[in-house]
Backbone as a chain_set.jsonl record, in Angstrom:
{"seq": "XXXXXXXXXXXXXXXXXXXXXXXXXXXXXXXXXXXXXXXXXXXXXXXXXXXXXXXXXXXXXXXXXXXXXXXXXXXXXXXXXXXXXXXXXXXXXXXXXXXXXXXXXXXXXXX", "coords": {"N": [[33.329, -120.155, 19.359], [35.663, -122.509, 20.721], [39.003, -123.078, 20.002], [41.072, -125.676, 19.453], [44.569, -125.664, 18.682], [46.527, -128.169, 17.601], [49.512, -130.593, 16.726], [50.772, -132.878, 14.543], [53.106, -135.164, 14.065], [55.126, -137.819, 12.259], [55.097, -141.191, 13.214], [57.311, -142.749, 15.237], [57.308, -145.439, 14.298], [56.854, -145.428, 12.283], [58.871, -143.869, 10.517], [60.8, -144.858, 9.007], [59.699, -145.33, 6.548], [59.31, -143.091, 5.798], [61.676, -142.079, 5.478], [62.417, -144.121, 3.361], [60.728, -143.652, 1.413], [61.103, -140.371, 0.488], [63.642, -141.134, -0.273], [63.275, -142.345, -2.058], [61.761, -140.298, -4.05], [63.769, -138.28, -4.476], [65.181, -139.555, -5.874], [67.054, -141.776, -5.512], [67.726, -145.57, -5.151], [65.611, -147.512, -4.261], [64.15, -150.183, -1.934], [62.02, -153.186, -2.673], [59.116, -153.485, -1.65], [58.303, -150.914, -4.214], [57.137, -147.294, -4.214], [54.381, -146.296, -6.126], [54.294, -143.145, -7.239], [52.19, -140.521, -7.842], [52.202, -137.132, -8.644], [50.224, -134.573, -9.321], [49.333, -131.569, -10.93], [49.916, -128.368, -11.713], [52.982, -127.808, -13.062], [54.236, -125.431, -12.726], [52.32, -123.625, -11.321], [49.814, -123.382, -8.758], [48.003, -125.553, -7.374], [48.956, -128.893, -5.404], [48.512, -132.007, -5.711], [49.474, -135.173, -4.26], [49.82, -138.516, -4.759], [49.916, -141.806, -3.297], [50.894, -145.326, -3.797], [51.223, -148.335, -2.12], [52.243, -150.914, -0.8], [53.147, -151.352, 1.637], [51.804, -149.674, 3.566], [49.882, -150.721, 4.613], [48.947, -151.171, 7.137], [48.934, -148.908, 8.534], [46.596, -145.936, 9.54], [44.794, -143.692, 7.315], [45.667, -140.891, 7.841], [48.205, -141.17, 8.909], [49.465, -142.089, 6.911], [48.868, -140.002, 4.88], [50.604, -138.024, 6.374], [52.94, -138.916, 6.443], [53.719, -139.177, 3.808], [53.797, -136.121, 3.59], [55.841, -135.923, 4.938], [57.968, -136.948, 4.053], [57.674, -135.607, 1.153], [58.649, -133.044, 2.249], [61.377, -133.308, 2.344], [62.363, -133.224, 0.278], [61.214, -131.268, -1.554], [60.968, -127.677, -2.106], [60.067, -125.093, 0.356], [58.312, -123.311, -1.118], [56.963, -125.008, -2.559], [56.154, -127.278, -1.161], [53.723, -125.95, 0.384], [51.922, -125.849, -1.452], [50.764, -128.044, -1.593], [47.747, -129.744, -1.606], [46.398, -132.272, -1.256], [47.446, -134.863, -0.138], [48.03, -137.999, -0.396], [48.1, -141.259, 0.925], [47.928, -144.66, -0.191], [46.905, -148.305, -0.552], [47.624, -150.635, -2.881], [45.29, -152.125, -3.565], [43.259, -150.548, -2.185], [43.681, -147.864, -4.174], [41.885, -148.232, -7.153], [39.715, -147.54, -5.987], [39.838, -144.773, -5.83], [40.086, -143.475, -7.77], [42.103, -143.974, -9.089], [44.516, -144.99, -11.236], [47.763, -146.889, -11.538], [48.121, -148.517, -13.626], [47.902, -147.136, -15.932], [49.886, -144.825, -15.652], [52.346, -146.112, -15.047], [54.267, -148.396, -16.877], [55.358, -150.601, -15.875], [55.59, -153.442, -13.118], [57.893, -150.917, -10.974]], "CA": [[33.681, -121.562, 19.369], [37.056, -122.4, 20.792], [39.708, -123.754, 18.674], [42.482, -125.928, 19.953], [45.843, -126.521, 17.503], [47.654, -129.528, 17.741], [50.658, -130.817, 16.253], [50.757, -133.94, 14.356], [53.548, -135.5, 13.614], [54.764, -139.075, 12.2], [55.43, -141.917, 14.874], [58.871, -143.493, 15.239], [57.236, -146.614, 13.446], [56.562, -144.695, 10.309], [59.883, -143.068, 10.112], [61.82, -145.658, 7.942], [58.478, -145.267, 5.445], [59.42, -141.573, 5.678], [63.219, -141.961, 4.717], [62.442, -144.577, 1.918], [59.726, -142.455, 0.323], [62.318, -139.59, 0.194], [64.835, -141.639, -1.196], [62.432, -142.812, -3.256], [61.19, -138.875, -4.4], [64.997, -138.3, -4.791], [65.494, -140.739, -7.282], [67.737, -143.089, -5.202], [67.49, -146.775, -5.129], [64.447, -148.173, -3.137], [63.516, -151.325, -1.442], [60.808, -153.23, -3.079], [57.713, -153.202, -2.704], [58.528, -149.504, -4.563], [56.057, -147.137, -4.147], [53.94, -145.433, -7.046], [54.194, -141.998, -6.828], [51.732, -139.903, -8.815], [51.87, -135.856, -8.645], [49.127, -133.957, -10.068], [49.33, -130.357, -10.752], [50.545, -127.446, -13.05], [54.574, -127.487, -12.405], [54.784, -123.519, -12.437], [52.05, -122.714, -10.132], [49.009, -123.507, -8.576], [47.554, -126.896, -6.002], [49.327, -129.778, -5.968], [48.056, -133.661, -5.463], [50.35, -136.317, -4.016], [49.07, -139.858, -4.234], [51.621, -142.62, -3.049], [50.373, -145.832, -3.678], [52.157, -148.74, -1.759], [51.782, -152.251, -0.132], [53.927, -151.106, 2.806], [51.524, -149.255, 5.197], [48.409, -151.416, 4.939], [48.281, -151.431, 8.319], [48.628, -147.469, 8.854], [45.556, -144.973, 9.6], [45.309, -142.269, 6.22], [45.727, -139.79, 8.409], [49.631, -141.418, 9.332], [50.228, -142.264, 5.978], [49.34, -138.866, 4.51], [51.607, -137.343, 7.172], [54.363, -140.247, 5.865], [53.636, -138.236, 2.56], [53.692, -134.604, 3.817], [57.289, -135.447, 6.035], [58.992, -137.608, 2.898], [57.872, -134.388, 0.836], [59.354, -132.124, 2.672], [62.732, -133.409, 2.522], [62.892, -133.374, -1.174], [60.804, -129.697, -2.235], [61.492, -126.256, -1.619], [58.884, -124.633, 1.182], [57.196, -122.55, -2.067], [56.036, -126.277, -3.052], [55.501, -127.795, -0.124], [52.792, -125.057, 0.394], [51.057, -126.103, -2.469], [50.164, -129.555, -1.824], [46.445, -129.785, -1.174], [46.215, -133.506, -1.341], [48.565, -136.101, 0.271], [46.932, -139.31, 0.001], [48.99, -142.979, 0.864], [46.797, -146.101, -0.992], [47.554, -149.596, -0.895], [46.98, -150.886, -4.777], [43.654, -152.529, -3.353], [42.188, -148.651, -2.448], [43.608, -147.155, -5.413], [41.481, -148.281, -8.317], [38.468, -146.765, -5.793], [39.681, -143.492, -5.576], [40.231, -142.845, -9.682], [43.748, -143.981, -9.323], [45.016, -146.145, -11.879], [49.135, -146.659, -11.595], [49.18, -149.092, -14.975], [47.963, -146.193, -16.657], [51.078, -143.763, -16.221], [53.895, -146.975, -15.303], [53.961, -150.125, -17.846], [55.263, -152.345, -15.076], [56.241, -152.598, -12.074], [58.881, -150.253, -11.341]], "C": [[35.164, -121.669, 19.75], [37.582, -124.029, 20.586], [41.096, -124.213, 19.478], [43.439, -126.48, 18.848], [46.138, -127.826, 18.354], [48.325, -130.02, 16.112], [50.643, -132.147, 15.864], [52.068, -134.678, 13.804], [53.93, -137.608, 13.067], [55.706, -139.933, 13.363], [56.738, -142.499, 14.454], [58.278, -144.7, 14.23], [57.424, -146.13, 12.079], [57.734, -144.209, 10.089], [60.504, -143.709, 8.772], [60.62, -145.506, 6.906], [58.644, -143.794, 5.153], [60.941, -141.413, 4.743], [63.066, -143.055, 3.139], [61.714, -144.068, 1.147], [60.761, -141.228, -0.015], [63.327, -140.156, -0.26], [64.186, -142.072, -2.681], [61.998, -141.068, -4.373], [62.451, -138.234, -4.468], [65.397, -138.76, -5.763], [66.623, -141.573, -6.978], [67.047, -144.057, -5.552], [66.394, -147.234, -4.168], [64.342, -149.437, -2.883], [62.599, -151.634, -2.117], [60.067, -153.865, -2.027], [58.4, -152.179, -2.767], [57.264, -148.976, -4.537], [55.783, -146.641, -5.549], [53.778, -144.037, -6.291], [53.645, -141.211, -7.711], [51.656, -138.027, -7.957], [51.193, -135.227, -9.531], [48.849, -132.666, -9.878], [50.236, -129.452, -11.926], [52.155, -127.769, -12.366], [54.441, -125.833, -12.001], [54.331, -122.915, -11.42], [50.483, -123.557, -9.879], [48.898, -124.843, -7.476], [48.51, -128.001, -6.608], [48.567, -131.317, -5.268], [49.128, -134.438, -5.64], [49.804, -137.552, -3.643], [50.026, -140.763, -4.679], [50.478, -144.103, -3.243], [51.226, -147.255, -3.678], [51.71, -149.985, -0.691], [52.687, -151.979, 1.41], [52.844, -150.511, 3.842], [50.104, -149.42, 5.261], [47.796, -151.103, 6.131], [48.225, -149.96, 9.227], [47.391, -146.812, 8.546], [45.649, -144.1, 8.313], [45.404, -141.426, 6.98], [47.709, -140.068, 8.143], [49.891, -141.273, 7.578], [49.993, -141.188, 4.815], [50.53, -138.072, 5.489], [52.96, -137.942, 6.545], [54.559, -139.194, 4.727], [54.4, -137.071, 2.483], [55.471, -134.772, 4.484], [58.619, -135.838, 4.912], [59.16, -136.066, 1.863], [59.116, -133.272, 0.859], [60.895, -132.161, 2.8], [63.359, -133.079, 1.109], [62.748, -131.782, -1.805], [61.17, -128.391, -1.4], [60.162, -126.019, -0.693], [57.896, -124.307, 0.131], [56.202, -123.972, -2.064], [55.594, -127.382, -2.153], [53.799, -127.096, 0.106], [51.902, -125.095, -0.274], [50.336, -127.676, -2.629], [48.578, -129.574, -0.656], [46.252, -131.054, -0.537], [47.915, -134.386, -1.229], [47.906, -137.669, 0.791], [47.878, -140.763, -0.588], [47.49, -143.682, 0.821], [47.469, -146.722, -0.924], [46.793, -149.864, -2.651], [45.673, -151.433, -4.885], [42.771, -151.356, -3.334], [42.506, -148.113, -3.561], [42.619, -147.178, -6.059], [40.011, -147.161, -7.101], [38.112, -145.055, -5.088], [39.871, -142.732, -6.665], [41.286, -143.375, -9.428], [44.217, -145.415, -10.084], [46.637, -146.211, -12.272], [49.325, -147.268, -13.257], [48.7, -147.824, -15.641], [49.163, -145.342, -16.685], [52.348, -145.445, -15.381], [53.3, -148.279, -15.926], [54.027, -150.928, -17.376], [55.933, -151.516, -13.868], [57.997, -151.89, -11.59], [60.288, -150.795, -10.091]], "O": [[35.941, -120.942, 19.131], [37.191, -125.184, 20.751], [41.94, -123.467, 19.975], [43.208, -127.509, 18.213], [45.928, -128.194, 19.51], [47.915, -129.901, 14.958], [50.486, -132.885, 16.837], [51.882, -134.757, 12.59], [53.178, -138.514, 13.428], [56.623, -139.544, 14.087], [57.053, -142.646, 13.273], [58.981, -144.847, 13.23], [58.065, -146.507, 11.098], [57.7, -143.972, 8.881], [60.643, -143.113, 7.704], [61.278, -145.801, 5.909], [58.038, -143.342, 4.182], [61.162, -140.816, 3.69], [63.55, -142.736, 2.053], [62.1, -144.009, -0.02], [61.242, -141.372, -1.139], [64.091, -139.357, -0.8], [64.54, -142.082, -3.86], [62.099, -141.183, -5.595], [62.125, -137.051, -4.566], [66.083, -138.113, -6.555], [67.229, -142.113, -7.904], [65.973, -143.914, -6.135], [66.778, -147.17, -3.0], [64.484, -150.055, -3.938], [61.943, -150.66, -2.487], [60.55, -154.888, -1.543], [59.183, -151.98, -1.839], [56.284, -149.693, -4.739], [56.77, -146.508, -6.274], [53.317, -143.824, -5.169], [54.423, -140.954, -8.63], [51.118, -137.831, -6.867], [51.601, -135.323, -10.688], [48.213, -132.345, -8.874], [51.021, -129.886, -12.769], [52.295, -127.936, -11.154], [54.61, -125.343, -10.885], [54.921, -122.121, -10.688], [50.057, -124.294, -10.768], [49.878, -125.024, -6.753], [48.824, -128.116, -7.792], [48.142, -131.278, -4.113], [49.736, -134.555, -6.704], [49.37, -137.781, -2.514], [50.705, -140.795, -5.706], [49.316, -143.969, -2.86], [51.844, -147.584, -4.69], [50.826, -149.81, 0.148], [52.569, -152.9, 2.218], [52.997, -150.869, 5.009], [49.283, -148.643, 5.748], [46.609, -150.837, 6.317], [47.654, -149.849, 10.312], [46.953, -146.974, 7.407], [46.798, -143.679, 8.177], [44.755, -140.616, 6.319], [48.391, -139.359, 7.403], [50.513, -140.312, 7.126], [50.716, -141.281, 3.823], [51.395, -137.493, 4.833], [53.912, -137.227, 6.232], [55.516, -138.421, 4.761], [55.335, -136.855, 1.712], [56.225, -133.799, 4.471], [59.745, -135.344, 4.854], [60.226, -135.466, 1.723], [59.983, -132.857, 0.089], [61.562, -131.237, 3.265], [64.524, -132.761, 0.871], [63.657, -131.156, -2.348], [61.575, -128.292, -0.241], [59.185, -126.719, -0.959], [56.768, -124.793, 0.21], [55.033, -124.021, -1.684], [54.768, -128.245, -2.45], [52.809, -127.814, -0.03], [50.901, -124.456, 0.05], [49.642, -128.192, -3.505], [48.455, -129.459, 0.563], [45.955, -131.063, 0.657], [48.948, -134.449, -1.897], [47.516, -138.172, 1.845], [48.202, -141.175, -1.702], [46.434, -143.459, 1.412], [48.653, -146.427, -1.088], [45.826, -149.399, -3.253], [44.972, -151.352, -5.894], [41.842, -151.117, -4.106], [41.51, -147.752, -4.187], [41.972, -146.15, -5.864], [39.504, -146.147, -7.581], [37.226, -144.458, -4.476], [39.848, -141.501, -6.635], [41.836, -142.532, -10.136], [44.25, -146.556, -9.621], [46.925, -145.615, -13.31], [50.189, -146.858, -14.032], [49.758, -147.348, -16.054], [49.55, -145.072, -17.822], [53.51, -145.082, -15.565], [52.305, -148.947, -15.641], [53.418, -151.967, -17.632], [56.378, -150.406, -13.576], [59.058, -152.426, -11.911], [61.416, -150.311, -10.184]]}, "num_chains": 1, "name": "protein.A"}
């Protein structure tokens, strides 16, 4: 069967959704809407799950707005933990509740 790579990266539109998520995963100041940011995983070792959940990229493909994920990431973690993220999944607060994801459960308000 032959196998072609390709290279995905995120589009000039998405960039500024890339730098405020990293500022945001920094622990600067953000723009609101803010996103929810839930990580799910042992700290020490093992898979990790990144689910962003955010009224900003309604109108982005999941494909883009895991990539948004995977590029904001990467600005903040070391390679070891980059490497470990299984799951990079951008939700608007409408998809959340129908993927298990409930934000009032871990923030009291909005943040």
């Amino acid at each position: 069967m032959p196998v072609q790579r390709i290279s995905k990266r995120v589009s000039e539109e998405s960039q500024s959704l890339v730098d405020r998520l990293a500022g945001e995963l920094k622990g600067e100041k953000s723009e609101d809407p803010k996103p929810y940011v839930l990580v799910e995983g042992d700290e020490a070792n093992g898979p990790l799950h990144i689910y962003v959940v955010w009224e900003e990229w309604e109108s982005l493909a999941m494909q883009e707005r895991s990539s948004v994920v995977m590029e904001a990431y990467k600005t903040c973690e070391s390679p070891e933990n980059v490497l470990r993220v299984t799951v990079a999944m951008g939700l608007t607060p409408e998809e959340a509740p129908r993927y298990g994801i409930d934000v009032s459960r871990y923030f009291s308000s909005k943040a």
